[in-house]
ChimeraX commands (.cxc) that place a marker at each C-alpha (Angstrom):
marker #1 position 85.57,160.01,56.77 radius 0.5
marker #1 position 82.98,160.84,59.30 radius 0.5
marker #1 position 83.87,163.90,61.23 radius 0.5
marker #1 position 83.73,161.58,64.95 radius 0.5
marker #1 position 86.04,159.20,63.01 radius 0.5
marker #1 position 88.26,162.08,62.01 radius 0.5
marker #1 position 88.23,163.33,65.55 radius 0.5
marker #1 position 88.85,160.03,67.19 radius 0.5
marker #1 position 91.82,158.89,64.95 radius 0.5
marker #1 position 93.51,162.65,65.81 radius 0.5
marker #1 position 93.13,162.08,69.42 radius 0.5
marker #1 position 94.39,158.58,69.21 radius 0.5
marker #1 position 97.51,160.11,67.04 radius 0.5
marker #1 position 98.47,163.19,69.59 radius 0.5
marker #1 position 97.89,160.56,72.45 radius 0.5
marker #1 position 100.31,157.72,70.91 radius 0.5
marker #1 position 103.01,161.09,70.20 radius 0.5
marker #1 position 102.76,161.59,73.68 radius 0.5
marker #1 position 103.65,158.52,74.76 radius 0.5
marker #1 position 106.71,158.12,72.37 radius 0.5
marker #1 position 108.09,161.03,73.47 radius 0.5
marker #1 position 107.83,160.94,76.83 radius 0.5
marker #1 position 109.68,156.87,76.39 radius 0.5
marker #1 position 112.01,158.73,74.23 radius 0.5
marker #1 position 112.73,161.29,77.07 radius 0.5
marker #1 position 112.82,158.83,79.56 radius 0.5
marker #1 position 115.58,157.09,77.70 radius 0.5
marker #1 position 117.56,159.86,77.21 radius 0.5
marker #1 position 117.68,161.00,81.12 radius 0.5
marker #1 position 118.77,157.62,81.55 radius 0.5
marker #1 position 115.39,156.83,83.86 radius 0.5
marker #1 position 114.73,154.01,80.89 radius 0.5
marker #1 position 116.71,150.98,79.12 radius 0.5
marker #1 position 116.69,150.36,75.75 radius 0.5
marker #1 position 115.43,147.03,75.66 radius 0.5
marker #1 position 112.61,148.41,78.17 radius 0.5
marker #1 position 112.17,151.49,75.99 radius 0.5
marker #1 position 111.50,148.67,72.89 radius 0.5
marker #1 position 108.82,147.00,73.90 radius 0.5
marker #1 position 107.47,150.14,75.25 radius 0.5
marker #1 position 107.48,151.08,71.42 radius 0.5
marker #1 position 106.31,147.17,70.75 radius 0.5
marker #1 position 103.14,147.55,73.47 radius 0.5
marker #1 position 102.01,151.14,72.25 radius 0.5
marker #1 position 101.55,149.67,68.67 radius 0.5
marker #1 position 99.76,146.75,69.99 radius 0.5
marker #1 position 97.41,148.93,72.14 radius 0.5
marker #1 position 97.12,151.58,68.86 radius 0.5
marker #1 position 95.70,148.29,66.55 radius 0.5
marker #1 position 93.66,147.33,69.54 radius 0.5
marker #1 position 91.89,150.99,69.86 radius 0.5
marker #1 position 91.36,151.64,65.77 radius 0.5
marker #1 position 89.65,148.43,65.65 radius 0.5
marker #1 position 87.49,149.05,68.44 radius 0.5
marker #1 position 86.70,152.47,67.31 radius 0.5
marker #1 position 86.26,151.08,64.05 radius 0.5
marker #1 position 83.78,148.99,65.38 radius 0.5
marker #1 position 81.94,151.58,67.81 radius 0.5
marker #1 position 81.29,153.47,64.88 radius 0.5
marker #1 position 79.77,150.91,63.15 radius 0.5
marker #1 position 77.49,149.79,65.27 radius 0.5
marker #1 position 73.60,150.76,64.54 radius 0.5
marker #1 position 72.18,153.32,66.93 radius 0.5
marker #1 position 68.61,153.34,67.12 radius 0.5
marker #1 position 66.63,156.60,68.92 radius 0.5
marker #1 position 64.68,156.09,71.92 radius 0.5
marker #1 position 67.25,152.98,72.44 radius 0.5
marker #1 position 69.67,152.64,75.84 radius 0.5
marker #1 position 72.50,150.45,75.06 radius 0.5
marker #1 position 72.13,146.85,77.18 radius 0.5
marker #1 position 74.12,147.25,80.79 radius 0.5
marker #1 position 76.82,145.35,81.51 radius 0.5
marker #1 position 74.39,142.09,83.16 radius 0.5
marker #1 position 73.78,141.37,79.55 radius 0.5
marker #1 position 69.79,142.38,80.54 radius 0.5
marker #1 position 68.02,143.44,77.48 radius 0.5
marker #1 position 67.89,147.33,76.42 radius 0.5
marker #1 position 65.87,149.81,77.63 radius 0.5
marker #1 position 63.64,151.32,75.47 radius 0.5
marker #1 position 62.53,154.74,76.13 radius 0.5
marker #1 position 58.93,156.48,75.23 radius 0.5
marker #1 position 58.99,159.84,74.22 radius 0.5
marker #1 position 55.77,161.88,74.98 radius 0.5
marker link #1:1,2 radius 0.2
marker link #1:2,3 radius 0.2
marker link #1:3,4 radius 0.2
marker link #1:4,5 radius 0.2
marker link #1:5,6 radius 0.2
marker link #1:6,7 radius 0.2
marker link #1:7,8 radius 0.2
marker link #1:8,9 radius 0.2
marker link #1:9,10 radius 0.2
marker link #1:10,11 radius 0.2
marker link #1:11,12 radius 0.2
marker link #1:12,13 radius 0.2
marker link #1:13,14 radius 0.2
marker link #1:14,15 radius 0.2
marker link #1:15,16 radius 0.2
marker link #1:16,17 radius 0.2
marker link #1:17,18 radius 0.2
marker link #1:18,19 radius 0.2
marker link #1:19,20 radius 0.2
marker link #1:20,21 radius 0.2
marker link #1:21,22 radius 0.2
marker link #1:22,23 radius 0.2
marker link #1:23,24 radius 0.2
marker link #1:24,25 radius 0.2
marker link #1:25,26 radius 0.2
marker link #1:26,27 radius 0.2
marker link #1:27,28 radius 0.2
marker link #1:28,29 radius 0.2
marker link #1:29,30 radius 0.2
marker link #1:30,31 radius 0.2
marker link #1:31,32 radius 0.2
marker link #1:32,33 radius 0.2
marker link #1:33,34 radius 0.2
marker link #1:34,35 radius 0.2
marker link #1:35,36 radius 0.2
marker link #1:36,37 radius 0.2
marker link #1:37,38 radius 0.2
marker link #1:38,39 radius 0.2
marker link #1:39,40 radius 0.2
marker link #1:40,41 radius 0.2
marker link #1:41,42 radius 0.2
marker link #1:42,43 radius 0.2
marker link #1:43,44 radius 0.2
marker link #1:44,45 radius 0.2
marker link #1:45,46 radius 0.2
marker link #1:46,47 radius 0.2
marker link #1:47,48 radius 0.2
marker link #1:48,49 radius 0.2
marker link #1:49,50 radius 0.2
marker link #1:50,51 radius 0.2
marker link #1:51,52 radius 0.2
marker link #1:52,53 radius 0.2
marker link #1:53,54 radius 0.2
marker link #1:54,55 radius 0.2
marker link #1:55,56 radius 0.2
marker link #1:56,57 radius 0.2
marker link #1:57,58 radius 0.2
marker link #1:58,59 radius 0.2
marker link #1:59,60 radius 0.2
marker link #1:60,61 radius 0.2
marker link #1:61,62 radius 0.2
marker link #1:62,63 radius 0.2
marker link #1:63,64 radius 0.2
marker link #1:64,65 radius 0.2
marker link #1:65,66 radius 0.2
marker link #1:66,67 radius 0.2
marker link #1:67,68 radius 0.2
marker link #1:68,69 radius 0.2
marker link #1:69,70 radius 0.2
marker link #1:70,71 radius 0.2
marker link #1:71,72 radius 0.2
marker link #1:72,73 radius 0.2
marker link #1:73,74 radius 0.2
marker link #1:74,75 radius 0.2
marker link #1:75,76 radius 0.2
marker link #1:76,77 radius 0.2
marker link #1:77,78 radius 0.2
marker link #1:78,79 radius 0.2
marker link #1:79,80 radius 0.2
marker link #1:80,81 radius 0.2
marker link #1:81,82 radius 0.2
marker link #1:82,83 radius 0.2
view
């Protein structure tokens, strides 16, 4: 595994624990339901999938030197000359 991969999927991890335990704290000072503390759990799975894959697929894209990524107009990329 890629040391950016490594460092991205341990980020992801601490950030998810975070979460959980502050839902789980939330629930226990009685600020948070169960059912709403559930789908909390159910949405921070969903959003977990959603980031992996699209880490997954940042880090698989090609990067070529001397190359700016396209902007967001869908304009072609830049290409920059190095003297």
């Amino acid at each position: 595994m890629p040391v950016s991969e490594a460092r991205n999927q341990y980020m992801l991890k601490n950030y998810k624990e975070l979460l959980e335990t502050q839902i789980v704290l939330s629930g226990d000072l009685g600020c948070l339901h169960k059912e709403g503390s559930s789908e909390l759990q159910r949405d921070i799975g969903q959003v977990e999938r959603m980031l992996k894959a699209l880490i997954k697929s940042l880090e698989n894209k090609p990067s070529y030197p001397g190359t700016l990524s396209p902007n967001y107009l869908g304009e072609e990329p830049l290409i920059i000359m190095h003297q």
